[in-house]
C-alpha positions in Angstrom: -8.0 52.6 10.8 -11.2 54.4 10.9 -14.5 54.3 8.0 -13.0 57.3 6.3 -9.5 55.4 6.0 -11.2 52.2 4.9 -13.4 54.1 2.1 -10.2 55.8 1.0 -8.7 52.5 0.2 -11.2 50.9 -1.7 -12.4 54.2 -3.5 -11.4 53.6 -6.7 -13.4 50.0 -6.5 -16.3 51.4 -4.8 -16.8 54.1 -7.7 -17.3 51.5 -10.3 -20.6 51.6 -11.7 -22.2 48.5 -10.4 -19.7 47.4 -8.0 -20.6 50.4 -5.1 -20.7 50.1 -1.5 -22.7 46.5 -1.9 -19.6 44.8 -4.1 -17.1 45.9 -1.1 -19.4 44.6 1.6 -19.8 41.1 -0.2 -15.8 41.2 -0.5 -15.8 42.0 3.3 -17.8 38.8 4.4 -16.6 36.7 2.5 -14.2 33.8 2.9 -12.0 32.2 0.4 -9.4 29.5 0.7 -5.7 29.8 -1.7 -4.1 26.3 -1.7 -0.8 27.0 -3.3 0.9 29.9 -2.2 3.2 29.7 -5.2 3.5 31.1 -9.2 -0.3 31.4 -9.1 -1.2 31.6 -5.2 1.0 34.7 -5.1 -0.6 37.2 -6.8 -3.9 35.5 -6.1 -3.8 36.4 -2.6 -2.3 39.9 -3.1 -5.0 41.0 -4.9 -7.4 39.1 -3.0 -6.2 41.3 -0.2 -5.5 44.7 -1.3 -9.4 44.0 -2.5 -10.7 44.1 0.6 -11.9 39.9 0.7 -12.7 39.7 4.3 -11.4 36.5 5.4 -8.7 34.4 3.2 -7.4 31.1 4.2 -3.6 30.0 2.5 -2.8 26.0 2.5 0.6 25.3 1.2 3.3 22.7 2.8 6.2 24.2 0.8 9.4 26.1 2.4 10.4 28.8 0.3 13.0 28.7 -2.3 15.5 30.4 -4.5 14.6 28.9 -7.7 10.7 30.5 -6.5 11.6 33.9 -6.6 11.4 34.5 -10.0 7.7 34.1 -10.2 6.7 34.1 -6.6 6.2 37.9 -5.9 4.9 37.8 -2.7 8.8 36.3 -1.4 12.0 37.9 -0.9 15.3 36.5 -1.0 15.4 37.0 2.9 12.2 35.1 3.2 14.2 31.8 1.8 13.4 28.5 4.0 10.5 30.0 5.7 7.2 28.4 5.2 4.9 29.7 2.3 1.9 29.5 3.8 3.0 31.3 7.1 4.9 33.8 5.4 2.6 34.6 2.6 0.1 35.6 5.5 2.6 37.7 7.4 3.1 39.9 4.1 -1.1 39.6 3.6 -1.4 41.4 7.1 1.0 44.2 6.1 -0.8 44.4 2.8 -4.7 45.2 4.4 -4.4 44.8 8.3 -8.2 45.0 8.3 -8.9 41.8 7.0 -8.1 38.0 8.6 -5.8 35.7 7.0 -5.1 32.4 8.6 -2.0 30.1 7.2 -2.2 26.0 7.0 1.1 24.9 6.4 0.7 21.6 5.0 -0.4 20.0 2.2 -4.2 19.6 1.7 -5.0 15.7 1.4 -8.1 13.7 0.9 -8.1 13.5 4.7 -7.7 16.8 5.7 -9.7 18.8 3.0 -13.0 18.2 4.2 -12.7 19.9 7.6 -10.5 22.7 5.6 -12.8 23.5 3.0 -15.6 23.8 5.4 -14.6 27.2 6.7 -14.6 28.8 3.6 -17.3 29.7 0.6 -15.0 29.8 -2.8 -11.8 27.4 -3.3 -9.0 28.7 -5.3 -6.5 26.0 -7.0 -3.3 27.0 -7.4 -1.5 24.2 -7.2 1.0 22.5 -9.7 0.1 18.7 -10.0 -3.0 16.3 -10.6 -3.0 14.7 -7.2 -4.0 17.6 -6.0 -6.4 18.9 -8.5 -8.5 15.6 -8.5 -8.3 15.7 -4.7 -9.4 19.1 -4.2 -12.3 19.0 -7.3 -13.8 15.9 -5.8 -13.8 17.4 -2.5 -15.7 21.1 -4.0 -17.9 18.8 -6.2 -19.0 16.8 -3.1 -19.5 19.9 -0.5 -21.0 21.9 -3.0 -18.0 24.8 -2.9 -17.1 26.8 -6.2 -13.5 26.2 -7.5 -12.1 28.6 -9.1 -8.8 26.4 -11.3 -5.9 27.8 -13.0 -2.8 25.8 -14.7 0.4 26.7 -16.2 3.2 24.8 -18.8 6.1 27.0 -20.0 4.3 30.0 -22.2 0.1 28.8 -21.8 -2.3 29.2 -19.0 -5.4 27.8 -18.4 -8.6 29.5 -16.0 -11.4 27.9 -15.5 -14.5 28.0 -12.7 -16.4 25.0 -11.5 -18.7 23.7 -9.9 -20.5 26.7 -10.8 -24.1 26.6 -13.0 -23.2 27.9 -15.9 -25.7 29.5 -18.4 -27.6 26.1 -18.6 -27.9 25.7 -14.7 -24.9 23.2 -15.3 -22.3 22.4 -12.6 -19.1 21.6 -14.9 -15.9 19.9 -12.6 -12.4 19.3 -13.3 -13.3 16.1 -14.0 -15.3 16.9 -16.8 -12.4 18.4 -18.3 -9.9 15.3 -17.4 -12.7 12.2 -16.6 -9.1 10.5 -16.1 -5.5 11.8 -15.1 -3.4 12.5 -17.7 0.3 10.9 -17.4 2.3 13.3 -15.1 5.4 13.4 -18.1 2.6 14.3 -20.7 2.2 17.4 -19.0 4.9 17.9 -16.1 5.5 20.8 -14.0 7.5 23.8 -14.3 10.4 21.9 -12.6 11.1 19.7 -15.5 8.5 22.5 -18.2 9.9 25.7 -17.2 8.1 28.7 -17.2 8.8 32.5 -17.6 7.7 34.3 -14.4 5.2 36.6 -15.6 2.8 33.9 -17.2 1.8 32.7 -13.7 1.5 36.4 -12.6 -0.7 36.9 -15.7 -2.6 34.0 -15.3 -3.2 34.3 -11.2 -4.7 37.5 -11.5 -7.5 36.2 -13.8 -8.0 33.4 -11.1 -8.8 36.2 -8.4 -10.5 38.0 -11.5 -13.0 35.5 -11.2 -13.3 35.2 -7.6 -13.9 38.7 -6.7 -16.7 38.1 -10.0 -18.3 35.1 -8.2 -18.7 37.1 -4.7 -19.7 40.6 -6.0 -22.1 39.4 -9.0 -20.4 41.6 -11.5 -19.7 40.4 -14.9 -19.8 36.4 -16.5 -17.9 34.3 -14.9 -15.7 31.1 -16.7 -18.0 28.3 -15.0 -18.4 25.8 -17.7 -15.5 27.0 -19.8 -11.8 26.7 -20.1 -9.7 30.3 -21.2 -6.5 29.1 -23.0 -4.3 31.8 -23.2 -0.5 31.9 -24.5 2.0 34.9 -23.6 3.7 34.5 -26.7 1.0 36.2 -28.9 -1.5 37.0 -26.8 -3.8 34.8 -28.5 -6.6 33.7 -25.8 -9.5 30.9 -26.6 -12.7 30.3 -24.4 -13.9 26.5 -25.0 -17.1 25.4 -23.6 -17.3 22.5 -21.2 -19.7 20.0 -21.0 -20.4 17.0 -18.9 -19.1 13.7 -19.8 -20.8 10.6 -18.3 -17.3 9.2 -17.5 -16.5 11.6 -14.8 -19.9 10.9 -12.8 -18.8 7.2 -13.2 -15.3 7.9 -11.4 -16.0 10.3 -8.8 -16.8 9.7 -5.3 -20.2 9.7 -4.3 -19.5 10.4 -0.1 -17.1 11.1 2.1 -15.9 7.8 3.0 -15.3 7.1 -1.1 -13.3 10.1 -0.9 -11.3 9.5 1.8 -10.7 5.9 0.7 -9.1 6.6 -2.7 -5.3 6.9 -2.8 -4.7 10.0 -5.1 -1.1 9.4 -5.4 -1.7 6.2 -7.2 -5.0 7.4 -9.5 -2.4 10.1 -10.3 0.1 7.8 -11.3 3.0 9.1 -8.9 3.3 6.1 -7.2 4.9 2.9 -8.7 6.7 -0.1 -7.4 10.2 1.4 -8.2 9.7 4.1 -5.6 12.2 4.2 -2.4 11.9 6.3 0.7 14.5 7.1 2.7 15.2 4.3 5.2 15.5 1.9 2.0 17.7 4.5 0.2 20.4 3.9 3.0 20.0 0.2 3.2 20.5 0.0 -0.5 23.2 2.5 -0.6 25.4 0.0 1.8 25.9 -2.1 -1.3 28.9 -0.7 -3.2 27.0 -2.1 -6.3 24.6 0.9 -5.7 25.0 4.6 -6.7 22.7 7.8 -6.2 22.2 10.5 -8.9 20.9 13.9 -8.4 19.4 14.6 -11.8 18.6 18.3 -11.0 20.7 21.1 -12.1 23.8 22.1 -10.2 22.8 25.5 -8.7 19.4 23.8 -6.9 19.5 23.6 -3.2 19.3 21.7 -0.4 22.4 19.5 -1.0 21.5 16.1 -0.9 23.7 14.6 3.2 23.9 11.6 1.1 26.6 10.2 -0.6 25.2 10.8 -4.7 27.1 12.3 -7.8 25.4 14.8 -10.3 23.8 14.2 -13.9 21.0 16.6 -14.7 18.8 15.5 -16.4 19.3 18.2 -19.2 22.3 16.3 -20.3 21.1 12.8 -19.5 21.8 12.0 -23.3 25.5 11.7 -22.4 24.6 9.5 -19.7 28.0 7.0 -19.2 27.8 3.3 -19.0 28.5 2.7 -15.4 29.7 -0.9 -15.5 30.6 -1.1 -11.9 27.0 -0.3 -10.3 23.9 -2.6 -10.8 21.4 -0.4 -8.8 21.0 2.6 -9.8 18.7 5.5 -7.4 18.0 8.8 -9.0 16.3 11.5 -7.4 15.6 15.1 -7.8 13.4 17.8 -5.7 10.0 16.7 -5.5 10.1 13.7 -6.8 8.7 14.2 -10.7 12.1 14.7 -12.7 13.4 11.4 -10.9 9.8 9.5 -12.6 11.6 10.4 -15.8 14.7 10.2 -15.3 14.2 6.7 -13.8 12.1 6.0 -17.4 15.2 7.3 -19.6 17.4 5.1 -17.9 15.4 1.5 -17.9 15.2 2.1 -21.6 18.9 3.0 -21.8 20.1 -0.3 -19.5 16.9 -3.0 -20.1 17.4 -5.5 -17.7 20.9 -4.6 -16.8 20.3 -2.7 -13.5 17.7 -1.9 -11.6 16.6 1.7 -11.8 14.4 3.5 -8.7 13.5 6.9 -7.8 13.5 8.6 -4.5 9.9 9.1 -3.7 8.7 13.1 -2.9 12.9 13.7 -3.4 15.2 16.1 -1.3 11.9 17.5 -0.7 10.0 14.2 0.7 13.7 13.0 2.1 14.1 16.1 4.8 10.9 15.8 5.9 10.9 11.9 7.2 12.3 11.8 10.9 
């Protein structure tokens, strides 16, 4: 593709007043990492892309799946059980060629983000769950990198940039907004939520909205507020952030703090009623022990595991179940079964013993 081709594709862009030949050059060098390649990753990265943003960087650990497809534009239904993160940059390549786009396909964790974020100047969260929000914050807030954040629960969205001075030279974080994680049922993803499909397409494109503001200069970014918007009426609030001393207090201060906090457990996803798989067989031995899959009946992968089927949808039918004293539910990633698990232990009291398969179906195929 020769300069002539390359102005034609960004002409419309390059004709703004303002934004010229300068705005598409500071698109060109610049480098920004998506981690989430999902409701909000997708069209983040397309229009990051088709914008001309010189080198993007897509972290997500996920495999593609039906129950995606609805909100996840980038996928197809051919594109099921692929990787996200490799796919999503195979369809980036076809959409601008001219730019580099390099896939991680795993999960960023307090151990790997350091050396991932280096690489790149802006952050982009698009992820679905606090673990991974406090991780990545505290890891922009201590390498100085802007994050540009964006949430979603049923018909609301939230955008917000930080670590970013805002009009008073003030660098707001994440944990400014939540000093502390909220419980994961008080506000749990669109697994157990729902969400209508365009909301996270609505919502993603103000995310790379503020990106593309932050390289190019144009415009006032969100850094140091919070945009509330909800599809249903259109209605749209900008709060203003401010610092709370209670966040300073709980972040890390260094590297080594950072690596050395367990982020599954601040988040509260861990708990002592949690199984893996090697103890889900050896409890499953005892004909005193059943498995539930508590998810609805058309999600896939089938669990290989002998289990029976109560969504949780209907779990106010639940039966007695006289003849089992264990009880393990489990579900796709892990956060329906923390509920369902709750439900139950309040149903029986001390009469069985309720766990929950840790990560579920998900967590389960990926242990050797």
């Amino acid at each position: 593709m020769d300069e002539k081709d390359q102005y034609e594709r960004y002409a419309r862009q390059v004709s703004l007043p303002g934004f010229g030949m300068d705005g598409q050059a500071k698109l060109t060098n610049a480098k920004v990492l998506v981690i989430g390649a999902g409701g909000l990753g997708s069209p983040v990265i397309q229009y990051l892309a088709a914008a001309g943003v010189g080198t993007i960087g897509i972290a997500d650990g996920d495999k593609i799946e039906l129950s995606n497809l609805h909100r996840q534009l980038l996928f197809t239904t051919d594109d099921i059980g692929e990787s996200k993160a490799m796919m999503a940059a195979d369809k980036v390549r076809k959409i601008n060629p001219k730019i580099i786009c390099r896939a991680f396909g795993y999960h960023v964790t307090n151990k790997n983000a350091f050396d991932l974020f280096s690489g790149y100047e802006i952050i982009v969260d698009c992820t679905d769950n606090f673990t991974a929000r406090y991780l990545v914050s505290d890891a922009c807030r201590l390498l100085n990198k802007p994050l540009v954040f964006a949430a979603v629960f049923q018909y609301e969205g939230q955008v917000a940039v930080f670590n970013t001075p805002d009009a008073n030279g003030e660098k707001i974080t994440y944990r400014d907004l939540f000093p502390e994680p909220p419980s994961a049922l008080s506000a749990p993803d669109c697994n157990i939520a729902g969400v209508l499909g365009v909301l996270p397409g609505l919502i993603g494109i103000m995310q790379a909205t503020e990106v593309i503001k932050l390289i190019t200069g144009i415009g006032e970014t969100l850094a140091g507020k919070l945009l509330n918007y909800d599809i249903r009426t259109h209605g749209s609030m900008i709060l203003e952030l401010s610092a709370s001393l209670l966040a300073k207090q709980l972040a890390p201060v260094n590297r080594k703090m950072y690596e050395a906090i367990d982020y599954e457990w601040l988040c509260g996803s861990v708990d002592t009623n949690a199984i893996g798989k090697d103890a889900l067989h050896t409890m499953l031995a005892d004909p005193l022990t059943i498995a539930i899959d508590v998810r609805e009946s058309d999600e896939t992968p089938e669990a290989e595991f002998m289990h029976i089927k109560i969504p949780l949808s209907i779990f106010d039918t639940f039966p007695e179940m006289p003849e089992f004293k264990n009880i393990i539910v489990f579900c796709q990633s892990g956060t329906r079964s923390v509920k369902a698990a709750g439900m139950l232990r309040n149903k029986f009291g001390n009469d069985k013993q309720v766990y929950h398969l840790i990560n579920g179906i998900k967590g389960y195929n990926s242990q050797t």
